[in-house]
PyMOL commands that place a pseudoatom at each C-alpha (Angstrom):
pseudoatom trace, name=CA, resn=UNK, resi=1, chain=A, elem=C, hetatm=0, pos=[-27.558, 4.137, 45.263]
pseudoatom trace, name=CA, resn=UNK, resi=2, chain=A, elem=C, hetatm=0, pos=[-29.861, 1.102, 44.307]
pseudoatom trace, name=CA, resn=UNK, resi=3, chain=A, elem=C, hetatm=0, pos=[-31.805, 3.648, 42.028]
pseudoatom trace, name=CA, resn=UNK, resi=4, chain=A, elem=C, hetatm=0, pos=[-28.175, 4.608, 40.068]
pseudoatom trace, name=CA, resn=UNK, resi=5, chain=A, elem=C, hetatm=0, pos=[-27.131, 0.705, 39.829]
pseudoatom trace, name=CA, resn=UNK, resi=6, chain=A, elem=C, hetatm=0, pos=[-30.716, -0.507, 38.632]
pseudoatom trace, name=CA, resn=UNK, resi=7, chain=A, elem=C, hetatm=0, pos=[-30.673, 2.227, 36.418]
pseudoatom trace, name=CA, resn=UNK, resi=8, chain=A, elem=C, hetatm=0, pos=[-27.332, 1.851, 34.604]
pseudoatom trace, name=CA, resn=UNK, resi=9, chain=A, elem=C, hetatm=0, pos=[-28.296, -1.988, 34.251]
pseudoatom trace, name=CA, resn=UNK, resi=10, chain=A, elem=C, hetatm=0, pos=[-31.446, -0.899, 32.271]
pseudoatom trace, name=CA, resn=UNK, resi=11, chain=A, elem=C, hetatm=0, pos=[-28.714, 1.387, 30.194]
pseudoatom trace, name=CA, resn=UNK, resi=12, chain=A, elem=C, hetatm=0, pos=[-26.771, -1.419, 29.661]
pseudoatom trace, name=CA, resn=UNK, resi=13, chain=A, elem=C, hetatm=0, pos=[-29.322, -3.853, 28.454]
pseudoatom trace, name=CA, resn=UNK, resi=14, chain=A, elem=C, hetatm=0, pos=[-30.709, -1.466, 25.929]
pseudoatom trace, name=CA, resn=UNK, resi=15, chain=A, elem=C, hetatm=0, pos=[-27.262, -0.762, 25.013]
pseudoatom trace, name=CA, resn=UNK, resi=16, chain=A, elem=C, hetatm=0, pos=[-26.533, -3.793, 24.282]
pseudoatom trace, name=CA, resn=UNK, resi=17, chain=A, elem=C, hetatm=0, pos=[-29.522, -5.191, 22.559]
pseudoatom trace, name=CA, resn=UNK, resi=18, chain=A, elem=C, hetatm=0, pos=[-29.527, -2.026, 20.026]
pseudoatom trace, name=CA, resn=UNK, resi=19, chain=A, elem=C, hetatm=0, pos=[-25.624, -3.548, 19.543]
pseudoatom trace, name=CA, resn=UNK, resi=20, chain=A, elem=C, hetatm=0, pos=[-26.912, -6.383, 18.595]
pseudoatom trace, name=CA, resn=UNK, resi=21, chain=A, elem=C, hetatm=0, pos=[-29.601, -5.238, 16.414]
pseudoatom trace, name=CA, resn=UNK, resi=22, chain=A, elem=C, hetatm=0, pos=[-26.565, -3.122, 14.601]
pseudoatom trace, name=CA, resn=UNK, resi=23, chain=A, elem=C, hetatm=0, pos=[-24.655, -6.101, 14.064]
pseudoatom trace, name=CA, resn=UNK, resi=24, chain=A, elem=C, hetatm=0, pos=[-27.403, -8.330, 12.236]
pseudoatom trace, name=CA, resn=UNK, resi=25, chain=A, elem=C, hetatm=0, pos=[-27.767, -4.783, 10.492]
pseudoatom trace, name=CA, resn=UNK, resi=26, chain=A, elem=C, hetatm=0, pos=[-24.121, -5.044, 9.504]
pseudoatom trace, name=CA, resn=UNK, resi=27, chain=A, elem=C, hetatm=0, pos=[-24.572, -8.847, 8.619]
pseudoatom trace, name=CA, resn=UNK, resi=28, chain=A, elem=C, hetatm=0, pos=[-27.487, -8.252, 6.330]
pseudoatom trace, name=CA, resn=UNK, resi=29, chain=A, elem=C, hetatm=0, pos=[-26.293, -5.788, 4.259]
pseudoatom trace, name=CA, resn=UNK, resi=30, chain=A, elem=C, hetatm=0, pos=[-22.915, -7.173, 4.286]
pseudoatom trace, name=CA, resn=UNK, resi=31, chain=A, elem=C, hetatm=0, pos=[-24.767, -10.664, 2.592]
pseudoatom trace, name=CA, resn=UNK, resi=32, chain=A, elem=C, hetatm=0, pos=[-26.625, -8.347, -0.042]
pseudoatom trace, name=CA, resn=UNK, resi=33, chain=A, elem=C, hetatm=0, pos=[-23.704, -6.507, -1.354]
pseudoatom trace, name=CA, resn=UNK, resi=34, chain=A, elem=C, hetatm=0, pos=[-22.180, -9.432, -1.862]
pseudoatom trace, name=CA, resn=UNK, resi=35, chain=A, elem=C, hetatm=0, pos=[-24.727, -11.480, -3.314]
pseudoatom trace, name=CA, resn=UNK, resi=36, chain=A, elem=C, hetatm=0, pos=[-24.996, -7.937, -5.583]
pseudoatom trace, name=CA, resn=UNK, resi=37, chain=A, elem=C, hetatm=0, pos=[-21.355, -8.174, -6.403]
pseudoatom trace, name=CA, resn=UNK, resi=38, chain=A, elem=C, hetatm=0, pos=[-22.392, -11.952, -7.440]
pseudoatom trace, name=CA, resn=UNK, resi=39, chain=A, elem=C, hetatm=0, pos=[-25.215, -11.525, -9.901]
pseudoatom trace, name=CA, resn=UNK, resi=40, chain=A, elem=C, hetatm=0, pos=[-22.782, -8.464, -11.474]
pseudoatom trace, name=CA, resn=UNK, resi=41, chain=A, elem=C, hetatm=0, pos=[-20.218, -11.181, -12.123]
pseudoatom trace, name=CA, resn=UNK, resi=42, chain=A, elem=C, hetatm=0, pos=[-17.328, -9.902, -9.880]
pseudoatom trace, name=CA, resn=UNK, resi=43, chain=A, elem=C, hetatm=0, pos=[-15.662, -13.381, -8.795]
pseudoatom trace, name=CA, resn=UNK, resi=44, chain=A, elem=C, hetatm=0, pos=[-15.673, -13.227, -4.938]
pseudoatom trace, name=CA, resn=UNK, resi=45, chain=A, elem=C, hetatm=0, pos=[-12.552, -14.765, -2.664]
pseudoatom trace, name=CA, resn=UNK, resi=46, chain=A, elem=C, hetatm=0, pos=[-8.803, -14.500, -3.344]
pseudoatom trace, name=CA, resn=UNK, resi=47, chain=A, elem=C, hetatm=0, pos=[-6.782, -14.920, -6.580]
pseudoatom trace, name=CA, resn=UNK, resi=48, chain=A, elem=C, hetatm=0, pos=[-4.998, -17.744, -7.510]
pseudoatom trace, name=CA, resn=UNK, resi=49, chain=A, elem=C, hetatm=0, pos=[-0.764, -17.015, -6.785]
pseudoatom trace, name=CA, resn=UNK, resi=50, chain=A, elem=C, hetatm=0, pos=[-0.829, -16.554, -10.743]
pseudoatom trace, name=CA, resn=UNK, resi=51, chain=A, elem=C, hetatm=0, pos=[-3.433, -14.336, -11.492]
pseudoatom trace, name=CA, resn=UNK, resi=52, chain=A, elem=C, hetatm=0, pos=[-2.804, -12.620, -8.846]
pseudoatom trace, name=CA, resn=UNK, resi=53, chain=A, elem=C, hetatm=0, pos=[1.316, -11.789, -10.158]
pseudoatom trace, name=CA, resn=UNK, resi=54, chain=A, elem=C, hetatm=0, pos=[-0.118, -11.208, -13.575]
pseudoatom trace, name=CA, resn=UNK, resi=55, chain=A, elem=C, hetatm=0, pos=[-1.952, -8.335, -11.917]
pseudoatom trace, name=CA, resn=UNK, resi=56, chain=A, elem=C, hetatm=0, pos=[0.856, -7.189, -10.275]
pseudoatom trace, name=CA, resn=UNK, resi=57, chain=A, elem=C, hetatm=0, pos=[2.753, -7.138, -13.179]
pseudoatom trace, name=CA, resn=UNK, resi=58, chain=A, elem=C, hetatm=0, pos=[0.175, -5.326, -15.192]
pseudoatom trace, name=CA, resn=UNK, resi=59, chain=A, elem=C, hetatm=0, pos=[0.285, -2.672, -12.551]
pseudoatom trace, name=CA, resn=UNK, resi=60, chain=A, elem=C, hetatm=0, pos=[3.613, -2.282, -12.774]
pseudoatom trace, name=CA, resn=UNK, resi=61, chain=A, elem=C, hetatm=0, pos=[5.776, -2.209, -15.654]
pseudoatom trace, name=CA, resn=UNK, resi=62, chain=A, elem=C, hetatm=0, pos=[9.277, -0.828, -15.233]
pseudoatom trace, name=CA, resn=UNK, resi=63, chain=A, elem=C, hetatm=0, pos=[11.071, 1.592, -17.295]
pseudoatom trace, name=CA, resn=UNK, resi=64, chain=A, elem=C, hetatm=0, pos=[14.138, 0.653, -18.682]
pseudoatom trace, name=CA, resn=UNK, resi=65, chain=A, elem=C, hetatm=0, pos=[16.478, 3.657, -19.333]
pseudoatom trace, name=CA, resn=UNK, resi=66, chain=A, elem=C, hetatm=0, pos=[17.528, 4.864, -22.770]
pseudoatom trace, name=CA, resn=UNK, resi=67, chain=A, elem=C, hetatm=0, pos=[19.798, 2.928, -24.806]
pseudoatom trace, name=CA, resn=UNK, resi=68, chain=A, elem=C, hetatm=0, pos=[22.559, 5.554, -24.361]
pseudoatom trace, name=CA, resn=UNK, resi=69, chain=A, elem=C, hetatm=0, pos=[22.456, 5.921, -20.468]
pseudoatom trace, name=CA, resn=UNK, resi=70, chain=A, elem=C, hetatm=0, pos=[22.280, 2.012, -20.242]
pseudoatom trace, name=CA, resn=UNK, resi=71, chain=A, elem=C, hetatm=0, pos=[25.272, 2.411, -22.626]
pseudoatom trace, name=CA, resn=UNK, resi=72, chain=A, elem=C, hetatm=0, pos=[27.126, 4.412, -20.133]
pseudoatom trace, name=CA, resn=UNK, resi=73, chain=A, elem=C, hetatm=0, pos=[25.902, 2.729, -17.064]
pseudoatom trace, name=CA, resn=UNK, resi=74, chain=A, elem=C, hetatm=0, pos=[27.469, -0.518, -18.692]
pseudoatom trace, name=CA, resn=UNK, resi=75, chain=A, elem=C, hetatm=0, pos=[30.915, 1.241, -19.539]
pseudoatom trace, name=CA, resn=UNK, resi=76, chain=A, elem=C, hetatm=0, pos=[30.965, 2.891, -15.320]
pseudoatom trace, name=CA, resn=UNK, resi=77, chain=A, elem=C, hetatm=0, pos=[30.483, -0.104, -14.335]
pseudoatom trace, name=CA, resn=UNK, resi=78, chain=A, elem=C, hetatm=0, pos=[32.704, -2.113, -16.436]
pseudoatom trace, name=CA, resn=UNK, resi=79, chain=A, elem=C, hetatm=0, pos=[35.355, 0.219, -15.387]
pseudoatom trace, name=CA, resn=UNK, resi=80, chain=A, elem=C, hetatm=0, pos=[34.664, -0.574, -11.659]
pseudoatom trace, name=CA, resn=UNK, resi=81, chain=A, elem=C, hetatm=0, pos=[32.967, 1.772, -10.641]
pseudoatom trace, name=CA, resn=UNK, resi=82, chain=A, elem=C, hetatm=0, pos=[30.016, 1.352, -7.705]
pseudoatom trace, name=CA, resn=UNK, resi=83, chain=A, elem=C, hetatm=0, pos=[26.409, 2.135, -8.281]
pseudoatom trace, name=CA, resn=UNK, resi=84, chain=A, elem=C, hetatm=0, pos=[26.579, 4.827, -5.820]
pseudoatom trace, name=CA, resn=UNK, resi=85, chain=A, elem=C, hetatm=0, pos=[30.075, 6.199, -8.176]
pseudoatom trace, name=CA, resn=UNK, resi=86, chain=A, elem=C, hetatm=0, pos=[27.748, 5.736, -10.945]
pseudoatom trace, name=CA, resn=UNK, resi=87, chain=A, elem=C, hetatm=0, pos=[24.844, 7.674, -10.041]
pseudoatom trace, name=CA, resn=UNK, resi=88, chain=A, elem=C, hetatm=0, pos=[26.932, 11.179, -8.896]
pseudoatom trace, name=CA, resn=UNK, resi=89, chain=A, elem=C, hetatm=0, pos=[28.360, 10.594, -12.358]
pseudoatom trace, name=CA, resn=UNK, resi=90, chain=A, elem=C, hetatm=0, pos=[24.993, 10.741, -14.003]
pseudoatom trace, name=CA, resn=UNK, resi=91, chain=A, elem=C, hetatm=0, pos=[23.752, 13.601, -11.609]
pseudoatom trace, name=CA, resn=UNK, resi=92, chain=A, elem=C, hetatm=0, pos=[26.831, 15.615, -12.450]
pseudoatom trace, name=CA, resn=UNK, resi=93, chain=A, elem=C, hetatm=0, pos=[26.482, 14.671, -16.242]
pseudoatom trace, name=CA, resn=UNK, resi=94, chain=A, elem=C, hetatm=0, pos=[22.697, 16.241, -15.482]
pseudoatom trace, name=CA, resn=UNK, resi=95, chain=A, elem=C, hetatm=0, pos=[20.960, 12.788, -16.891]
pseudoatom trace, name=CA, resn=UNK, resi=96, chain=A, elem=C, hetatm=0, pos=[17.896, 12.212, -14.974]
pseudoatom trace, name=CA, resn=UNK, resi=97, chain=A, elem=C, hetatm=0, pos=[15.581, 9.250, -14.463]
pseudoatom trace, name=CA, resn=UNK, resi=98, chain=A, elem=C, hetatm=0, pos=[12.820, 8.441, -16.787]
pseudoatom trace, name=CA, resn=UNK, resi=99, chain=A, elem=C, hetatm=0, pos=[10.640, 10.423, -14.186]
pseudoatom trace, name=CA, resn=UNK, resi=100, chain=A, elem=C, hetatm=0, pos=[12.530, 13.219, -14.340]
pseudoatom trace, name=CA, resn=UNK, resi=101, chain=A, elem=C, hetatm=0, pos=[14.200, 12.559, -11.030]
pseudoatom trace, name=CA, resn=UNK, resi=102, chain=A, elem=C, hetatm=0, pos=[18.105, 11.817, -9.872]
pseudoatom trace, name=CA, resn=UNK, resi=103, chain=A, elem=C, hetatm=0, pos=[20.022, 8.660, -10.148]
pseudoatom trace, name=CA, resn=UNK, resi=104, chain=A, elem=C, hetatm=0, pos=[20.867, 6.812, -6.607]
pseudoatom trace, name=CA, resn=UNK, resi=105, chain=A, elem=C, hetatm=0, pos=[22.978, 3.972, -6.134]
pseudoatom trace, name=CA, resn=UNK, resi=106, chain=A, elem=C, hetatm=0, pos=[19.344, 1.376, -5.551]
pseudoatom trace, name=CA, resn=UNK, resi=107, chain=A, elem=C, hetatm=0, pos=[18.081, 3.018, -9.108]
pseudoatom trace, name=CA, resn=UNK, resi=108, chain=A, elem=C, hetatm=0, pos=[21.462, 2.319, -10.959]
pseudoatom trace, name=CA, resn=UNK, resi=109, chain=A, elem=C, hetatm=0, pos=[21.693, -0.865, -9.628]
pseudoatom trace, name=CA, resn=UNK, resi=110, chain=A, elem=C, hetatm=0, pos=[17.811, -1.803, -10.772]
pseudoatom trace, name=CA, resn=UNK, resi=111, chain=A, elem=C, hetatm=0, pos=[18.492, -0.389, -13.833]
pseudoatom trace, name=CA, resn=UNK, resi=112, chain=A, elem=C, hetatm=0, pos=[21.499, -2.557, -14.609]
pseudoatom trace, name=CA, resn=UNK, resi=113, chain=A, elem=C, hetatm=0, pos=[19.639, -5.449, -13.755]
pseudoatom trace, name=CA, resn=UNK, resi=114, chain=A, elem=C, hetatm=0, pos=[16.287, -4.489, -15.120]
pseudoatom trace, name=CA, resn=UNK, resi=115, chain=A, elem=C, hetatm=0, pos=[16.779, -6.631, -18.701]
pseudoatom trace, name=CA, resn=UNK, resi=116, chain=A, elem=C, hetatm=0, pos=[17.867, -9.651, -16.967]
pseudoatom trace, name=CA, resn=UNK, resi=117, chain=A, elem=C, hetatm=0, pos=[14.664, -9.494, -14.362]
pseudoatom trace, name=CA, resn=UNK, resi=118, chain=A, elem=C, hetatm=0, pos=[12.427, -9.110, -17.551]
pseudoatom trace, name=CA, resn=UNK, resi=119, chain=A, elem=C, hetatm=0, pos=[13.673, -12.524, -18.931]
pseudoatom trace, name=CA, resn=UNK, resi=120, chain=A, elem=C, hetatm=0, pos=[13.958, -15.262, -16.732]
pseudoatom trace, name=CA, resn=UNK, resi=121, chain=A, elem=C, hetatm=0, pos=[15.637, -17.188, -19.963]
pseudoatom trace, name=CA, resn=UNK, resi=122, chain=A, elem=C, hetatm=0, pos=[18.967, -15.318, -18.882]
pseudoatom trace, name=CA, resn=UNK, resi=123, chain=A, elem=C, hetatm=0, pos=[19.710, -16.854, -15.712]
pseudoatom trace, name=CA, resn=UNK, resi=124, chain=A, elem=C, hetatm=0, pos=[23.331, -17.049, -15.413]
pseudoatom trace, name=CA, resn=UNK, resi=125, chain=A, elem=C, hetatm=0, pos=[23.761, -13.085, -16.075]
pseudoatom trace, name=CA, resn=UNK, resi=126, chain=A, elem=C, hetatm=0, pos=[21.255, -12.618, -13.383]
pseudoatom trace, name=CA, resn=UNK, resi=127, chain=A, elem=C, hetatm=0, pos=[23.350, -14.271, -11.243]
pseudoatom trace, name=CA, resn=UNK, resi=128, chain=A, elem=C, hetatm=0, pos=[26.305, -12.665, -11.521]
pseudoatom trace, name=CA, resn=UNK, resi=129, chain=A, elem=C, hetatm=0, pos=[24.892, -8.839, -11.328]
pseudoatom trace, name=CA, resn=UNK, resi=130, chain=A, elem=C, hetatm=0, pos=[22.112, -10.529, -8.355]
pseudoatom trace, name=CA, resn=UNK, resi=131, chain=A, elem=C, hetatm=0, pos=[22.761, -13.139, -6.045]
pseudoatom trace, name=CA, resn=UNK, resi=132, chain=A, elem=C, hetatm=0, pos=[19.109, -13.842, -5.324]
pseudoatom trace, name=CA, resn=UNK, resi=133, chain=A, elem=C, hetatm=0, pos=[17.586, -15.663, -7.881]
pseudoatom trace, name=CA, resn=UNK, resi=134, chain=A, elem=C, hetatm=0, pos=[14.513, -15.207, -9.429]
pseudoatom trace, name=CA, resn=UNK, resi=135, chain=A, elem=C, hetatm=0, pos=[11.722, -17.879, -9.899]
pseudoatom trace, name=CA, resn=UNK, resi=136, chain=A, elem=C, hetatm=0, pos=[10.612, -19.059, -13.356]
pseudoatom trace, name=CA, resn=UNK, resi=137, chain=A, elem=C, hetatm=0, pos=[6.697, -18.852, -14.122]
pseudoatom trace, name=CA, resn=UNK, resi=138, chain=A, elem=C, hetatm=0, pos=[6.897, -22.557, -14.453]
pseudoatom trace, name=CA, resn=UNK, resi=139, chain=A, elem=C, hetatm=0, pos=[8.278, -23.138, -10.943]
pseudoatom trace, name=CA, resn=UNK, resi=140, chain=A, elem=C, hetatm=0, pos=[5.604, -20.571, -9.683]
pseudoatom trace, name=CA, resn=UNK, resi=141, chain=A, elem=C, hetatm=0, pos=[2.717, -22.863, -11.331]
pseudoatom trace, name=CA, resn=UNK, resi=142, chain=A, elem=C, hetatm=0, pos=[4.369, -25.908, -9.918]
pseudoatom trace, name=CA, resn=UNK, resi=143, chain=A, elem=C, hetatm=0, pos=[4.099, -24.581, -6.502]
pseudoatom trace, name=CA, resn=UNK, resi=144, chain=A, elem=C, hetatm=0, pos=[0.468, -23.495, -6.910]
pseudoatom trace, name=CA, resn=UNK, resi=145, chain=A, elem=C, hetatm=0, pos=[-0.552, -26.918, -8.178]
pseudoatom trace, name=CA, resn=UNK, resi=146, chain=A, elem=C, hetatm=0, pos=[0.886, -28.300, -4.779]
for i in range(1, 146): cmd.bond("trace and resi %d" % i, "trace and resi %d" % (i + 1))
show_as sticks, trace
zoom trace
């Protein structure tokens, strides 16, 4: 039993000093990738809150529907009708999304309010079709300057 217990210490030891070895491995060639990245010019650490949303935005720029279905998404709804109502009445009228796809009562609804969330200049409209209000770039550099 002594042999089995001196033996699986030995195991252990090795086991762990080729562990460690690995990790000083992982730590060197961690440091020269990024001292690499550095002498290629790629700015290393996180984006500022404003570069950072003007990537996001770049990503992703939303499509606004065609003047005629925003027409007729406008008259639905100034008739009362809900965005769910609105979107069975563009599925049954066979209009589809600018991907192709069916209307639902979330894509109505971001559609309606897709030309007020472009332009923060239109506040009070926002606030009637959307309750939550958006932030202007101005207060978003404010609070990064903080």
């Amino acid at each position: 039993m002594v042999y089995v217990a001196k033996t699986f210490e030995k195991a252990t030891v090795r086991l762990a000093a080729f562990a460690e070895h690995e990790r000083e491995q992982i730590s060197k060639r961690t440091k020269e990738a990024l001292g690499a990245a550095k002498k290629r010019g790629v700015k290393l650490g996180s984006p500022r809150p404003l570069q950072a949303l003007e990537r996001a935005r770049a990503v992703h720029i939303p499509r606004r529907p065609a003047p005629e279905v925003l027409n007729i998404m406008q008259s639905l709804e100034g008739q009362g009708r809900s965005d769910r109502a609105i979107a069975r009445e563009l599925n049954r009228l066979n209009i589809r999304t600018g991907r192709g796809g069916q209307w639902h009562g979330v894509t109505v609804k971001a559609a309606l309010t897709l030309p007020q969330r472009l332009s923060f200049s239109n506040e009070s409209e926002t606030a009637t079709r959307n309750p939550v209000q958006q932030p202007k770039l101005s207060e978003l550099a404010a609070g990064a300057e903080d």
